[in-house]
Structures are given as structure tokens and as C-alpha cells.
Residue, then its C-alpha position, 0 to 999 in steps of 0.5 A: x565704155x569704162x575697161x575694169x582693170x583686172x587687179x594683181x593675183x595673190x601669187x604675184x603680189x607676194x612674188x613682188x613683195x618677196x622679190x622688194x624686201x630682198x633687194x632692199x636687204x642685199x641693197x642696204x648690205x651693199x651700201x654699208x659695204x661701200x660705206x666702209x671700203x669708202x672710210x677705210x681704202x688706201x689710209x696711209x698710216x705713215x703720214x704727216x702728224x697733225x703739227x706737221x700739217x699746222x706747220x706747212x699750213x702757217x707758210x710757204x717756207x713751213x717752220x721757221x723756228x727749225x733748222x734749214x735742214x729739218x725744214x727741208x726735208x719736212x717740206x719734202x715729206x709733206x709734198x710726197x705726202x700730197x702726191x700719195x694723196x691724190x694718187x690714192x683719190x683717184x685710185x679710190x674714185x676708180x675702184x669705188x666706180x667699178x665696186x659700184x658697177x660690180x655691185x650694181x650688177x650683182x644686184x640686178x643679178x640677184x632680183x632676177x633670180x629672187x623674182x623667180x625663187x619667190x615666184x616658186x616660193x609662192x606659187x607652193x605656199x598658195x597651192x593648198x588655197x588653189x585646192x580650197x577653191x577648186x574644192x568650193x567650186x565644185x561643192x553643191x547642194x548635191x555634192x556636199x560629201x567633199x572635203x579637203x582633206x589637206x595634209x601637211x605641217x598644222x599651220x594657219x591654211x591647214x587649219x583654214x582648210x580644217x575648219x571649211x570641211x567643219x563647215x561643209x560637214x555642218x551643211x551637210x547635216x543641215x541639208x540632210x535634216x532639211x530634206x528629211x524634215x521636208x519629206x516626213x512634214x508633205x508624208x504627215x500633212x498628205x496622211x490627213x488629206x488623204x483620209x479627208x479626200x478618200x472619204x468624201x470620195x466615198x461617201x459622193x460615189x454612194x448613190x443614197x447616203x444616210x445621216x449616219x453616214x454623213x455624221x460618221x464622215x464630219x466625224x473623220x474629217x474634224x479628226x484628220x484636220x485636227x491632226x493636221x491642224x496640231x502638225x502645223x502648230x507644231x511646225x510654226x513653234x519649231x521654226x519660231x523657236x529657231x528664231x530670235x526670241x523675247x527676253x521677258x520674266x517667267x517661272x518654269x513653276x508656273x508654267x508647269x502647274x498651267x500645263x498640269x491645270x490644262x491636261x488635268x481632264x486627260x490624266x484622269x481619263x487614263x486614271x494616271x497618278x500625278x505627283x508634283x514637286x513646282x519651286x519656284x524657277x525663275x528663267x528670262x526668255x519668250x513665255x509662249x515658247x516657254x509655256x509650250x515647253x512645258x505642255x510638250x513634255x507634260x502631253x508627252x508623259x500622258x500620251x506616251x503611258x500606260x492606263x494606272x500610269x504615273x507622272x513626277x513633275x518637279x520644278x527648282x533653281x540653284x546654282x544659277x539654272x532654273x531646272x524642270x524635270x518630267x518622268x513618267x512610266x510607259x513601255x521600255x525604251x532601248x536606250x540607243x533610241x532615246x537620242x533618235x525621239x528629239x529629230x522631227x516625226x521621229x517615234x518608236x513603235x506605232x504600237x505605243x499609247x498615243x501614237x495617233x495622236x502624237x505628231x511626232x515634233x513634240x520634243x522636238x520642238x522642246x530640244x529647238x525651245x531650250x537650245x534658242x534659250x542657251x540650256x540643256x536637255x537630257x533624257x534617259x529611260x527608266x528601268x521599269x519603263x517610261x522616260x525622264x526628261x530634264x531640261x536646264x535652263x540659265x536662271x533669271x536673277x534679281x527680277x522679282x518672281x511672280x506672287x503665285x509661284x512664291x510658294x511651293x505649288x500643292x502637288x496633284x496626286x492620288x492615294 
């Protein structure tokens, strides 16, 4: 059986290397001390000269050359010198010995009190980790509203404690969004259902039901699971779009005199004037998501319009963006609303033209398009009514641009 050894905490890992680097401070003081006192202790400044010291080195009898009386006292001098001298050794062996053991205990002294200061030191410095993690501990899915909240001078765990409650908060909205989102997809998808199960219910507890009746019920049910059908496609292009997506050559252009082209029929039922202004807009980015874009808000300006209604749709590129921009009349929109129609299932009065037929992700599925392919979407409502939606997009260049959407498409409109 193999014992896992638990490894060192923080807290004592910087005590020790606290503790380390001051005594290996006050130790190399100590040393460059002793070092000196060693060099400088008992020099005798009235010593022999160096010709002095040649002389009584060259024989026993020092300098012949001198007088008998100079040679006398210069040996004498010499061999008081030599007595001073070893008397200063060994009284500088004895206090280099008790300098040593003075020191040594000083030093021992001074690790023992620099264990515990740094012991203190980083237990303090290491506090707002320990309400970090306290915090992380007791944050769930269910209890993400806590935060840190830590005070004190901006250093770097402040700032660390800052950007985890930007983290939290983040999750926050995230899990929020999810179980909205969760709750308003199961209430749209059971809406159907509903009306598909209620029905038949019906129809079997009719003990002699007509032809009629059963062609009225197909008729209901090819409706609700129509709805049910555009829910779901729009719930797989949303979560597509969050994804990671192609980067493939397409023309904002393009895409929007297809979309005009395939609502053509619709627009006309509603006997809306189109206006049309298509340049070429080349973007690089996945053509489906791209495509349904475009239809989304084209949809929503027929939808969401007034019978004799208009539609503008405009398409050009410069400065580096590809630009598409879509307005359309309608019903007065409050502008502290607008923001509110690109969350999922989210739409004003049910009252409004097309309501039935809305799932209600339409520009929601735009803004999560447009966000996956680094651009930006605006929205602001008109005066008279309606809204007008700009999306921008960074600009594909130096690709070549597909020969239909060379030229300017003809706008579609009615006198």
C-alpha cells in the first residue's frame, strides 16, 4: 500500500522561504563582520619597518653593518615585537571564538523569531485566498448570487478576488438565461402539443365524427406541428451558431436578394412595398448561418408590419465591414423594449401582426449568428413605427466576389 505524502501548504512554504532568505542576510552580514574584525583586530601600528624585518631575517646577529648599540636594541625591539605578536594571536583567537559563538547564537535567535514573524506575515497575506476559497466552496448552481466582495489596497489578489466575482456574476447570467431559455422553450414546444393532443382527444370522444371534422383536425395539427417544427429549427440554428463555425466566401448581397426572392409571395399577400439597395458585401463565415441571417430579419419586417406596409433592405461594405441594414413600418415600438426582442421567446404584445407565426428566436438567432462572426448588431425604432436593424460585419478581402452579386441588384418595389 503506497502512503501519499501530503505535500506542504502555501502558508508554510513562504514561512520557510521567508524564514531562509532572512537568515542567509543576517548570516552573510555576520560573515562580512567577522571578516573585517578578523583584518583589522590588534594591528600594531608601531611595529618594526619592513627593512627592520629584512635585517633580523638576513641572521642571528641582525645587521652587521650597524653599530653594536643599534644592532642591540633593534634585536630587542624585534623580539618584543614577536612577544606582542603572539600575544595579540591568541587574544584574537579567543575573541574571534566568542565573536563566533555570540554570533551564532544571535543567529539561531534571529531564525526562531523569523519563523514565527513570517509565519504571521504569511498567514495575513494568505487570508483573502482562504475567503476565496471558502467563497468557491459554498457557491452552487443554486447559490451563485455570492461574491467576495474583498477590500483593501488593489494588489494582484484583490484584483484576483475581482475578476472571480466577474466570473461568478457572468455564470450567473449565464445559468439564468439557460433555465429561462429551458422554461419558455418546454412552454412554446408543450403549446402545440397541447393543441395537437386536446383535438384528437376531442375528436375520439365524438361518438359519429364527419369528414369535415376530421379535415378541420389534420388542418390543426399540420399547423401546431408546423410551429413546432420552425421552434425547433430555430433552437438547432441558435445552438449552431454558438458553435464553431466555417470560414467560407459569401456576399451579405446575395444573401439578401435569396431571402427577398423566397419571401417574395409573402410580401405580396400583405401587399407591402419593397425597396432594395443590394451592393456588394463580401464577408467570410458559414453561408447556411449567413443565409438565415438574412431571412430572419427579412421575415421579421414582413411579419411584424402593417397590411400596405414598406420594407427597405440595403446591403454595402467599406471601411473594412460588410453592412446589412433592414427597416420596415409597424406598430410603435418603446425604445426601452428594443433591447428585450433579441432574448429567446421574447415578443411585445401578442396583438402584433404575426405573432402566431413568430417563434419568438428570430433575432435571437441573428444577435448569436452575428456575435459567432466577431460583428455587431444595432437596433432602434422609427418614429412612425417599425424598427430598423443594422448588422455589421468584418469584411472578407481579397477573395473574389461571386459574378451575380457584381453588380448592384435591381431593387424590387411598387410605385
Amino acid at each position: 500500500m503506497r502512503l501519499r505524502l501530503k505535500h506542504p501548504s502555501i502558508r508554510l512554504r513562504l514561512t520557510l522561504v521567508y524564514a531562509v532568505v532572512l537568515v542567509a542576510a543576517c548570516a552573510g552580514i555576520l560573515a562580512l563582520n567577522y571578516a573585517l574584525l578578523y583584518q583589522s583586530l590588534y594591528s600594531d601600528p608601531n611595529g618594526p619597518t619592513p627593512a627592520e624585518m629584512a635585517a633580523v631575517s638576513a641572521g642571528p646577529g641582525g645587521d652587521r653593518s650597524l653599530p653594536d648599540e643599534l644592532r642591540a636594541e633593534q634585536i630587542d625591539k624585534l623580539r618584543a615585537y614577536q612577544i606582542r605578536q603572539a600575544e595579540a594571536a591568541r587574544l584574537r583567537t579567543d575573541t574571534l571564538r566568542n565573536t563566533g559563538a555570540t554570533s551564532a547564537i544571535a543567529l539561531a535567535f534571529t531564525a526562531t523569531i523569523g519563523l514565527g514573524v513570517s509565519w504571521i506575515v504569511a498567514g495575513r497575506m494568505l487570508r483573502p485566498l482562504r475567503t476565496l476559497t471558502a467563497v468557491t466552496r459554498r457557491i452552487s448552481q443554486d447559490r451563485l448570487h455570492e461574491r467576495i466582495t474583498l477590500t483593501g489596497p488593489r494588489d494582484e489578489i484583490k484584483e484576483l478576488a475581482d475578476t472571480f466575482d466577474e466570473m461568478v456574476a457572468r455564470l450567473e447570467a449565464a445559468f439564468n438565461s439557460q433555465r429561462r431559455f429551458v422554461a419558455d422553450a418546454s412552454h412554446e414546444l408543450r403549446t402545440p402539443l397541447a393543441i395537437v393532443r386536446t383535438g384528437a382527444e376531442v375528436l375520439l370522444a365524438k361518438r359519429q365524427s364527419t369528414i369535415t371534422q376530421w379535415e378541420a383536425m389534420a388542418h390543426r395539427v399540420l399547423t401546431a406541428t408546423g410551429r413546432a417544427e420552425r421552434l425547433l429549427d430555430g433552437l438547432l440554428a441558435l445552438a449552431r451558431s454558438e458553435g464553431v463555425i466555417a470560414q467560407e466566401p459569401h456576399d451579405l448581397g446575395v444573401a439578401a436578394a435569396t431571402a427577398l426572392s423566397e419571401t417574395d409571395s409573402e410580401a405580396e399577400l400583405t401587399d407591402l412595398v419593397v425597396t432594395t439597395d443590394l451592393r456588394t458585401a463580401p464577408v467570410s463565415g458559414d453561408p447556411v448561418l449567413v443565409d438565415r441571417l438574412v431571412r430572419n430579419l427579412v421575415d421579421n419586417a414582413i411579419w411584424h408590419n402593417h397590411p400596405g406596409g414598406w420594407i427597405e433592405v440595403t446591403t454595402w461594405d467599406g471601411d473594412g465591414v460588410a453592412v446589412l441594414t433592414v427597416r420596415n413600418s409597424g406598430d410603435a415600438i418603446p425604445p426601452q423594449d428594443v433591447d428585450r426582442l433579441f432574448e429567446p421567446f421574447q415578443r411585445l404584445e401578442s396583438g402584433r401582426a404575426g405573432a402566431a407565426t413568430s417563434s419568438g428566436l428570430g433575432l435571437a438567432i441573428v444577435r448569436s449568428i452575428v456575435r459567432a462572426h466577431w460583428g455587431t448588431v444595432k437596433a432602434a425604432p422609427i418614429a412612425e413605427g417599425g424598427l430598423a436593424v443594422t448588422v455589421t460585419l468584418p469584411a472578407r478581402d481579397a477573395l473574389p466576389v461571386p459574378t451575380e452579386a457584381s453588380e448592384p441588384i435591381p431593387a424590387r418595389s411598387e410605385p
